[in-house]
N, C-alpha and C positions, 0 to 999 in steps of 0.2 A: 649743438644738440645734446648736451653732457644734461641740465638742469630740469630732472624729473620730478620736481616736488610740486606739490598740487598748485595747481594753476586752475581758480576759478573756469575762465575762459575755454580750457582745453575741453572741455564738457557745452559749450554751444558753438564750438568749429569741426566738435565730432560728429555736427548732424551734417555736415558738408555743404555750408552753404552753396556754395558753388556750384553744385550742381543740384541743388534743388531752384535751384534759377530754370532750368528746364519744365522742370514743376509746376511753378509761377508763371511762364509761360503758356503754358498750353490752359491752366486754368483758365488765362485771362483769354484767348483765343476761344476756350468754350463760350465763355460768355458771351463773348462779340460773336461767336456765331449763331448763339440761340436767338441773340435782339438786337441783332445788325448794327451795334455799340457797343461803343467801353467805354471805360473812365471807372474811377474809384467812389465806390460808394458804402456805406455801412452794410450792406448786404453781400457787398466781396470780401470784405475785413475779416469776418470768423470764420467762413470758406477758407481762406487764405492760410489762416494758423491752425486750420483743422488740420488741413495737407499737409500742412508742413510739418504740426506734430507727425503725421502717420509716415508721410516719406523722410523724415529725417528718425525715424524709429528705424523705418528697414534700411536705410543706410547705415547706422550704427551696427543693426543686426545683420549684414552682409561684413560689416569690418569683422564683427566676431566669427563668423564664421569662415573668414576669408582672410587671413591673419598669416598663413604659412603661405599661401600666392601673391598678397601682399608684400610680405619680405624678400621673395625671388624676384617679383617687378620693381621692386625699391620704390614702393609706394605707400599711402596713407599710414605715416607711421606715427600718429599720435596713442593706437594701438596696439598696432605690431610694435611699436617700438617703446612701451610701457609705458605712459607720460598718460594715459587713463587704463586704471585696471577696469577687466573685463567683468567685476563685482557691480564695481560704480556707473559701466555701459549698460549691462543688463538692468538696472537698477533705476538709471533715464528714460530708455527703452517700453519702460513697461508703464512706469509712469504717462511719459507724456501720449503713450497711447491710449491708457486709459481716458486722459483729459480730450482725447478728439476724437474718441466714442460718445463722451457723457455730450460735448459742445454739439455732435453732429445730430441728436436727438430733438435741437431745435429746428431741426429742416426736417421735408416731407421723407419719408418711411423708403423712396427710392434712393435718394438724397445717401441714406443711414444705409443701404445694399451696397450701391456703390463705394461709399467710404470703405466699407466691411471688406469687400472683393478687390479693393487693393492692398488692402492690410495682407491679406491672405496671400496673394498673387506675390505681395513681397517674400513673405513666410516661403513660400512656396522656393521663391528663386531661388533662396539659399541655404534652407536647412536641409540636411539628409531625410529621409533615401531620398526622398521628389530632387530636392535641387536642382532646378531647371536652369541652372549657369551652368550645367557641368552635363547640358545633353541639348546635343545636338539638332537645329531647327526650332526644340522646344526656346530656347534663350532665346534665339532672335525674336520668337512669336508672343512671349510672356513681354519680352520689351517695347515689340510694335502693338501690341494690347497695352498694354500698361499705360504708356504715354500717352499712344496716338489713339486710345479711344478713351479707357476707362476716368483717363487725367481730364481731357476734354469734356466727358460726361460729367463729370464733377461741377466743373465752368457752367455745362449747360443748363444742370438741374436748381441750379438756382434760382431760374426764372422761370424755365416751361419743365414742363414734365417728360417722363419719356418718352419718346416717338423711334418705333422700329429705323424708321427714315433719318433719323440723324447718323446711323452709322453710315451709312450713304454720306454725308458730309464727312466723317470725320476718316473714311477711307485714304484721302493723298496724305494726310501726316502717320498714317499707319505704315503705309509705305516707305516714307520717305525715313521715318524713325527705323523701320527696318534695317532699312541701307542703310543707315549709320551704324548700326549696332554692329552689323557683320564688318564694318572695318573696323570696328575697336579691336573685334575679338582677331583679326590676324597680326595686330602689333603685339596683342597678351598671347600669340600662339605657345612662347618659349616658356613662359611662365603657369600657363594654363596646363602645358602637357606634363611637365616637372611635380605639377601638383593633384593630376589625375581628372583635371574636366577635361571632359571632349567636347568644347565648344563647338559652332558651325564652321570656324574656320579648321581647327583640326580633323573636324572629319572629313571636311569635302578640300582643305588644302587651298595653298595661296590662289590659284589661278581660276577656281570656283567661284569661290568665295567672292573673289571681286567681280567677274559677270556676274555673278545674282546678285550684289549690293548696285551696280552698276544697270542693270534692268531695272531695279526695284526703282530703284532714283527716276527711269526713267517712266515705267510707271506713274510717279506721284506727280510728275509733271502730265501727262497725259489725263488723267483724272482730276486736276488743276484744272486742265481749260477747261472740260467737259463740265465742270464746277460751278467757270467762272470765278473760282476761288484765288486770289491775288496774294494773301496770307499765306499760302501753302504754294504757290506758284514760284512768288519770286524767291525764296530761299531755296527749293528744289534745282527750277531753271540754273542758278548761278552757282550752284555745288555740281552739279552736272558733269562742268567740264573737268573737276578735279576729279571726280570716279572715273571718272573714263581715260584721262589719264593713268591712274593709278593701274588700271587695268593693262593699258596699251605697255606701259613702262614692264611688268613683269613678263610679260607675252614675248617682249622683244627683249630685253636683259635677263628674262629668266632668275630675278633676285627682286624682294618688297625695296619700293620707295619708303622707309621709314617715316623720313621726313615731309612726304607731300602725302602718305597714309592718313599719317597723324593730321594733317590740315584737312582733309576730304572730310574727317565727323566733326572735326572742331568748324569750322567753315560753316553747317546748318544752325547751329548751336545760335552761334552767332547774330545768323540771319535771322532769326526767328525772333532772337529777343529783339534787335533793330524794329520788327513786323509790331511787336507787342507795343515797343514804345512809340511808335507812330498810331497805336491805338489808343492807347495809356499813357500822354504824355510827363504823368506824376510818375510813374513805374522808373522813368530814368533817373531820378533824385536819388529814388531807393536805392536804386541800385550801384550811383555812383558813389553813396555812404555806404554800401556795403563792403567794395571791392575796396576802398580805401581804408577801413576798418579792420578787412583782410590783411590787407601790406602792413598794417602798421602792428599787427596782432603776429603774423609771421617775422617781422624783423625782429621784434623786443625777444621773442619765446625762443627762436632757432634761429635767430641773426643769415635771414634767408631772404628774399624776393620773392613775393607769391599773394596770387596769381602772377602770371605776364603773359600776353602773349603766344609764348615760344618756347615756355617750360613746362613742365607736369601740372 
């Protein structure tokens, strides 16, 4: 990881793909929930690269501001670790948000709020003073809005308009994205306090934290059946037993599972995109050129493995 000189490439793996797959997800979940179908069609195509301009802007714009907790968790270090200066990130940033303001102007006028109000809602997460990564309850709530509704809205308004009544459907992924959120934030505990956010887990501490992530879960499964929702049921039900674990383990050891933490948010993640491609069975092509595109863009650059499984 010595070879810092410009690498086209390092400029469209700094929008992360990787986890704008969550992204892509819930989108395609709006939509199969506004018209009880999916499948790929020209009217999910610019939807798809609006989003992904806008959320791959605020993940850029969370690496610049989160640059110093990135190097104490030894993560995202294309740059923290200089391999893109933060001239050329800001630079992307602005750019391709521009291009999914001017694209979102072809869809209806709630279409263009919604797009707006997660641009903002990203803004919001991580620049100072607001920075809602670094305040307590607000992080989790900005995340289980973000994903679990506003992402969804996005999916939804491409075909009906807004209805009061959809937040009512989009309730168990609210939840269930919650409780993931709050177990991220007790593995970044060490790094989060080093760096001055008081996430949800630092304030309320290991043994909170995971009852509330661990209720909330259970939650999303109860508002699942009441749904009838399968989508949201079967990735909640089957992460279940690992919060509830994670919980029972520090109660009675009195120390974090690290290791089966880290699987209790990675574990929904998972499930969900499984959900999308049993909706979307094109979405799995994608994505199997993606993540191969990844390993082989990671080995050449930084002679690493990545994604896996099992690693960061």
């Amino acid at each position: 990881m010595e070879n810092k000189k410009l690498f086209p490439l390092d400029y469209f793996f700094i929008l992360r793909p990787l986890i704008l797959i969550p992204c892509w997800d819930f989108l395609l979940i709006g939509v199969y929930l506004a018209v009880g179908k999916s499948g790929f069609t020209r009217q999910i195509s610019i939807p798809l690269l609006i989003y992904t301009f806008v959320m791959g802007g605020v993940y850029i714009l969370n690496q610049i501001m989160d640059v110093r907790t990135d190097t104490i968790n030894k993560k995202l270090f294309l740059l923290s670790g200089g391999y893109v200066t933060k001239k050329g990130a800001y630079i992307e940033m602005f750019l391709i948000w521009a291009v999914a303001i001017a694209l979102s102007f072809r869809y209806n006028y709630t279409f263009v709020i919604f797009i707006v109000i997660s641009l903002i809602m990203g803004v919001m997460y991580s620049v100072p003073p607001i920075k809602l990564k670094g305040k307590p309850v607000l992080d989790t709530l900005s995340n289980g809005i973000g994903y679990g509704m506003v992402n969804l809205a996005i999916g939804w308004l491409i075909f009906r308009p807004f209805e009061p009544a959809m937040l009512w459907h989009f309730l168990p992924y609210f939840l269930s994205i919650s409780a993931v959120f709050i177990n991220t934030t007790i593995v970044d505990m060490e790094g989060d306090k080093k760096a001055g956010d008081i996430t949800t887990a630092v304030f309320l501490k290991e043994g909170a934290s995971y009852i509330v992530s661990t209720v909330l879960m259970a939650g999303a499964i109860v508002v699942s059946i009441l749904r009838k929702d399968l989508v949201c049921l079967i990735p909640a039900a089957l992460s279940f037993p690992l919060f509830s674990y994670t919980s029972v383990y520090y109660f009675v050891k009195q120390e974090v599972s690290r290791n089966m933490t880290i699987a209790s948010f990675r574990l929904p993640g998972v499930l969900f995109t499984i959900m999308t491609v049993i909706l979307c069975p094109w979405y799995a092509v994608f994505l199997v050129v993606l993540i191969w595109i990844m390993r082989v863009y990671y080995k050449i650059r930084f002679d690493m493995t990545y994604p896996t499984l099992t690693g960061g």
